[in-house]
N, C-alpha and C positions, 0 to 999 in steps of 0.2 A: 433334324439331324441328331443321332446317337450320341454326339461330343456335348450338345449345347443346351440352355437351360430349356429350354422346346424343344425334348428329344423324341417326343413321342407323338401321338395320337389326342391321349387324353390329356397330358397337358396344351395342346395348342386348342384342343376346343373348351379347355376353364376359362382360356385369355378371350376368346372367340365368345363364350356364353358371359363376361365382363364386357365387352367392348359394345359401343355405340350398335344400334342396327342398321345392318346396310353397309358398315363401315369395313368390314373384316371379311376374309374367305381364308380356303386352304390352298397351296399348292400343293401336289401328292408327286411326289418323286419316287420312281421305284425302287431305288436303293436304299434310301434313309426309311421307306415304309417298314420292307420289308427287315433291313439291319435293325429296326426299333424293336420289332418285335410283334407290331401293331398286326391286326390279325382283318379278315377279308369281312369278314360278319361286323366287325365296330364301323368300319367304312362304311359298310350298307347302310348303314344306320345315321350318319351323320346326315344335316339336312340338304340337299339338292342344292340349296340357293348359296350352300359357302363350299362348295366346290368348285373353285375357279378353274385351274387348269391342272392338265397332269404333262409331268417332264419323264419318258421312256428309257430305259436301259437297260440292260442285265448286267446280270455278276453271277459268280462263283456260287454254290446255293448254298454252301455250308457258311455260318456267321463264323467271321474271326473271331477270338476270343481278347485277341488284341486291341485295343479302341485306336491304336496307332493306325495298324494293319486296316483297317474299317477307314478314318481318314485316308489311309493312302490310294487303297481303293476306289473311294466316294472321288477324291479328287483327281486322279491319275491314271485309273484302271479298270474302266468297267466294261462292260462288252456290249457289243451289239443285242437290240431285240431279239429273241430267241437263239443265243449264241452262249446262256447259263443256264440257271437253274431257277429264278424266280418266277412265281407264277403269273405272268404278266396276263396270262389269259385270265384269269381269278379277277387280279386288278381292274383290268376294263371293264370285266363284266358287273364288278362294284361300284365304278363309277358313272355317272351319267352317258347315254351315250351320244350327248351332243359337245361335250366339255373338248375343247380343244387341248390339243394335244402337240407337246415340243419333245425335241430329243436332246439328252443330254449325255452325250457319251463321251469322258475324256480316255481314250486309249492309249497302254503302253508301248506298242507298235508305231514304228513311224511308218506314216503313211501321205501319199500325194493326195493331197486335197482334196480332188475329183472323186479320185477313189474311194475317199473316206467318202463321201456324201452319196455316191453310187450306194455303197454297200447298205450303208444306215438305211437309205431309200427303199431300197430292196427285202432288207432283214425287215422295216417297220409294216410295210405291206404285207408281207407273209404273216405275221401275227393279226394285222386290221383284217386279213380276210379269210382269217379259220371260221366266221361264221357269226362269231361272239360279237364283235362293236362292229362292223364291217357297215 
């Protein structure tokens, strides 16, 4: 996350190439990836075995420049899979394509529950079957 002393990429794989083996992975969120700054090419690169899962989302594509505005986002306001500007197809295709996958989407829109998980279900499919991780 952008806010935290693990804001990025390469700090979390210094604590990762420090720690025990075996002991440590990553989780790759697509908002905090992409807010970090962290780029599709260093991802590729990391090793297979510490990519544990990845959490799905979109947002807006341009970064805040605000780190508020970035938290309030991250926490409160992200969008649906394909419903911003982040390269989510990029992201998949950098990471493994057997890594399970969760979605984390808090939205600013109040929505019935059903519906919320209709949509998500729906929007996550259309991005798993453009071809890329499918």
């Amino acid at each position: 996350m952008p806010w935290v002393d693990v804001s990025n990429l390469a700090k979390a794989m210094r604590i990762l190439d420090g720690a025990a083996p075996g002991n440590g992975g990553l989780l790759v969120d697509a908002i905090h990836f992409f807010r970090a700054g962290d780029s599709l090419q260093a991802l590729a690169k990391v090793p297979r075995k510490l990519l544990r899962y990845t959490q799905l989302c979109d947002a807006r594509p341009e970064r805040p420049a605000d780190m508020q505005e970035i938290i309030r986002q991250a926490r409160s306001d992200r969008l649906f899979p394909g419903g911003g500007g982040l390269d989510l197809k990029g992201l998949l295709r950098a990471l493994p394509s057997e890594i399970p996958i969760s979605l984390e989407i808090p939205i600013s829109k109040r929505m019935e529950p059903l519906e919320r998980a209709r949509r998500a279900l729906e929007a996550t499919r259309a991005i798993l079957t453009m071809g890329e991780h499918a």
